[in-house]
C-alpha positions in Angstrom: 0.0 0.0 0.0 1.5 3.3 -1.1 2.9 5.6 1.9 0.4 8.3 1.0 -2.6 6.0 1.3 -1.9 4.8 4.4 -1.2 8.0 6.2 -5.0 9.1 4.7 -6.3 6.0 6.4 -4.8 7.0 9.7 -5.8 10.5 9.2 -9.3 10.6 7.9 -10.9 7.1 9.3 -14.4 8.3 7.7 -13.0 7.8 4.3 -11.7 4.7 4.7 -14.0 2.5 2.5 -12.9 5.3 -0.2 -9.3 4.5 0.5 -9.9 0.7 0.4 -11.0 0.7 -3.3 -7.8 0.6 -5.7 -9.4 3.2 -8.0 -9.6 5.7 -5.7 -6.9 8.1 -6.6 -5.0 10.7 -4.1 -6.8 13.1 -6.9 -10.1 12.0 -5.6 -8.8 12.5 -2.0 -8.2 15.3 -2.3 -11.7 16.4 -3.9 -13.3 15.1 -1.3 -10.8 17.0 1.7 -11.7 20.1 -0.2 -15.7 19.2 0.8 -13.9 18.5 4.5 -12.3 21.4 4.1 -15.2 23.9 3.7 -17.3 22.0 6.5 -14.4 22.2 9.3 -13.6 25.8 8.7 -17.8 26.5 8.5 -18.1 24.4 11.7 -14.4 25.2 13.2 -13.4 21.8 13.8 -9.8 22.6 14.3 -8.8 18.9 14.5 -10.1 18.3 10.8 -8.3 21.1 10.0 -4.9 20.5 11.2 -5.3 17.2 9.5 -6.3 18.2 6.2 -4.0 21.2 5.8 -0.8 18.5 7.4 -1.9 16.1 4.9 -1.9 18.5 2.3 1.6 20.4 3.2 3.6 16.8 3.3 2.4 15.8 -0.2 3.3 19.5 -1.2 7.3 19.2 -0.1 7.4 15.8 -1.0 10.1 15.0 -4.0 7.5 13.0 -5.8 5.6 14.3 -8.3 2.9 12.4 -7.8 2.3 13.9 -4.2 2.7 17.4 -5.0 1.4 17.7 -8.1 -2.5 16.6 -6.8 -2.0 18.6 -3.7 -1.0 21.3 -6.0 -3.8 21.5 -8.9 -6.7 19.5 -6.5 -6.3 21.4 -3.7 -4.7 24.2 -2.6 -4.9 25.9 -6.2 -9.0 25.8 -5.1 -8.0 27.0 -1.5 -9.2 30.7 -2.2 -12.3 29.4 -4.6 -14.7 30.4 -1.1 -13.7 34.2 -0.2 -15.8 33.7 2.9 -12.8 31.5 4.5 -9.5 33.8 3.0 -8.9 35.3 6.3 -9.5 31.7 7.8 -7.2 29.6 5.6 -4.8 32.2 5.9 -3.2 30.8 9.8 -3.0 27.6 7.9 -0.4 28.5 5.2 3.3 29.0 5.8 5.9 30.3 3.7 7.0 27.4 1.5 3.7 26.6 0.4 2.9 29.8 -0.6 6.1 29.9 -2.3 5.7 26.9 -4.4 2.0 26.9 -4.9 1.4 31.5 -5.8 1.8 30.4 -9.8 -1.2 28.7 -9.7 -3.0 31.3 -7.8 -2.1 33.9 -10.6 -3.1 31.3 -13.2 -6.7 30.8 -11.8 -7.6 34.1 -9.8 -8.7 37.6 -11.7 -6.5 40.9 -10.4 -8.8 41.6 -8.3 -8.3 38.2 -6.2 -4.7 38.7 -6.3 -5.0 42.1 -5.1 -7.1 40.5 -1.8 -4.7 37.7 -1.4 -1.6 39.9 -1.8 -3.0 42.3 1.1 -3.7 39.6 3.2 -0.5 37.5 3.1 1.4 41.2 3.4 -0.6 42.0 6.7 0.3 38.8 8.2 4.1 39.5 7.9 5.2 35.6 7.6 5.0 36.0 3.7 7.1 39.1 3.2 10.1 37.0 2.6 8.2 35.2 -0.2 8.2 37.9 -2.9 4.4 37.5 -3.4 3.8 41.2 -2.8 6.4 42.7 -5.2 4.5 40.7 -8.2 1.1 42.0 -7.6 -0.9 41.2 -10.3 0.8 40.7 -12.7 -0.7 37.6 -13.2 -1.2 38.5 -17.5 2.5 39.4 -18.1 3.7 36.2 -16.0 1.3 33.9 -17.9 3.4 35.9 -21.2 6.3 35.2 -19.9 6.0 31.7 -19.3 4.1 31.1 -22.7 7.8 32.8 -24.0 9.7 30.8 -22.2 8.1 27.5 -23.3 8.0 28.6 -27.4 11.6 29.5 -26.8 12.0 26.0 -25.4 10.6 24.8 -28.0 12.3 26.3 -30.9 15.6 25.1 -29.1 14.7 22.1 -29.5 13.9 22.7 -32.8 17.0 24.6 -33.9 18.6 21.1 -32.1 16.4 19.1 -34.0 17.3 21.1 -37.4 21.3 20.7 -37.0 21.1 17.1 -36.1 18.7 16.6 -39.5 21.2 18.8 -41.6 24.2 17.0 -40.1 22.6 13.6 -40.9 21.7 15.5 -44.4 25.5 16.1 -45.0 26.7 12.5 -43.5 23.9 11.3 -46.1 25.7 13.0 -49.0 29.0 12.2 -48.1 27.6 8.5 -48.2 26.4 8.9 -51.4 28.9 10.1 -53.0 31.0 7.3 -51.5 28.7 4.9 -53.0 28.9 6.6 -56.4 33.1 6.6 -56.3 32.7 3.1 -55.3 30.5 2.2 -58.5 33.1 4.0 -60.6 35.5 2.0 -59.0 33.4 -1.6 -59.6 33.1 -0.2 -63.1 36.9 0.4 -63.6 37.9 -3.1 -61.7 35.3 -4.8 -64.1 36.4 -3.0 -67.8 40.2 -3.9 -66.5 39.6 -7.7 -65.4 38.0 -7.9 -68.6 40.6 -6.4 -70.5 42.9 -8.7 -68.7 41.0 -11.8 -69.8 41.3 -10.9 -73.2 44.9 -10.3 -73.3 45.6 -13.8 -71.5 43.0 -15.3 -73.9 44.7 -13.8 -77.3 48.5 -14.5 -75.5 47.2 -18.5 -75.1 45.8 -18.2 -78.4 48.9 -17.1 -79.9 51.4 -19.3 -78.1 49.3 -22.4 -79.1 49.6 -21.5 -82.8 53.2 -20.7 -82.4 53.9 -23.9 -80.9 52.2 -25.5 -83.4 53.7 -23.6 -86.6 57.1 -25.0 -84.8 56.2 -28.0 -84.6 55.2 -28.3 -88.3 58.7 -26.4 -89.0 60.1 -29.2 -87.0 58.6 -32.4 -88.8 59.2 -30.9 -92.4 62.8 -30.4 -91.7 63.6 -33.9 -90.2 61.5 -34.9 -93.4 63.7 -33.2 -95.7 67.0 -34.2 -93.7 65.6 -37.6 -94.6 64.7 -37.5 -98.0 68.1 -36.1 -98.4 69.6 -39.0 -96.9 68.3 -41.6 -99.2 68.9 -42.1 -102.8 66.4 -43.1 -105.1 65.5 -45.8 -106.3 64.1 -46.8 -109.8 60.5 -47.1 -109.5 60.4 -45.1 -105.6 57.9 -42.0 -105.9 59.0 -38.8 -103.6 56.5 -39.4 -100.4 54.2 -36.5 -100.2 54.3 -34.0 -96.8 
């Protein structure tokens, strides 16, 4: 059983047949502590309250991105959907949540809002450290900026993507043109084998008939040494070569 499942069992008993089933998510948890949430700060059960908003803070500053990302976008970016209970959730935040979790805020809230919140976490004096009075709201030109910063991102990785292409592009020519000097280079081999063959063919040729026209020199002059040799005879016709 995951870490965060268990400490909701030990914290919130009346959702335990919730946290039983295996498709209930911590995103669903979380929906329902908002419901919690609105009740214990109506009713001021400060018990529920210190266990929802402790819950809430150790999935926040946990490493995991599943933790702090539901606690993030399922529940404290809705924490200021009730103005009714912005001076009461206020006690409950501290510094580092407020810290990691004001972008949202400006995402969600009009100027207006963020002009409320701002006053509110600048009158409480824990949050001046935070910065989240100097922005204001600026909400539009940090949603600008961001949308910059993520088409800038992305034609980085585009420019990246481009040189890689146009280096493969080159590599890819250079190949080619290998391939091309190694057909001309087949084609020469092939042409000079084949000259080669002919050569060796037309030299056999010609040494065959050689040593045959010697041969024939050779028999017609023992022939002739023989015909010399003998005298004839009366009657004896000269043999025929």
């Amino acid at each position: 059983m995951a870490v965060w499942r268990r400490k909701a069992l030990a914290a919130f008993p009346d959702l335990r047949q919730e946290l039983n089933r295996r498709d209930y998510s911590i995103y669903d948890l979380f929906s329902d502590l908002r419901t919690m949430l609105w009740e214990a700060h109506e009713e001021e059960d400060i018990e529920t309250l210190r266990q929802i908003y402790g819950f809430a803070e150790w999935c926040m500053t946990r490493r995991a991105k599943t933790l702090w990302n539901p606690a993030g976008v399922s529940f404290y970016e809705h924490i200021f959907d009730r103005r009714l209970f912005w001076e009461r959730v206020m006690p409950w935040l501290t510094p580092q949540v407020v810290y990691m979790v004001q972008g949202l805020w400006k995402i969600r809230r009009t100027p207006d809002e963020l002009e409320g919140i701002r006053t509110l976490l600048v009158a409480d004096g824990r949050f001046r450290s935070v910065g989240f009075g100097r922005l204001r709201s600026a909400s539009v030109g940090f949603g600008r900026l961001r949308s910059a910063s993520v088409g800038f991102g992305r034609l980085r990785s585009a420019s990246v993507g481009f040189s890689r292409l146009q280096s493969a592009s080159v590599g890819f020519s250079r190949l080619q043109s290998a391939s091309v000097g190694f057909s001309r280079l087949q084609s020469a081999i092939e042409v000079k084998l084949t000259q080669v063959s002919n050569r060796i063919e037309q030299d056999a040729f010609l040494g065959i008939a050689a040593s045959t026209q010697s041969a024939s020199a050779e028999v017609l002059q023992s022939r002739a040494v023989g015909l010399r040799g003998r005298s004839l005879q009366p009657g004896t016709s000269v043999p025929r070569l």
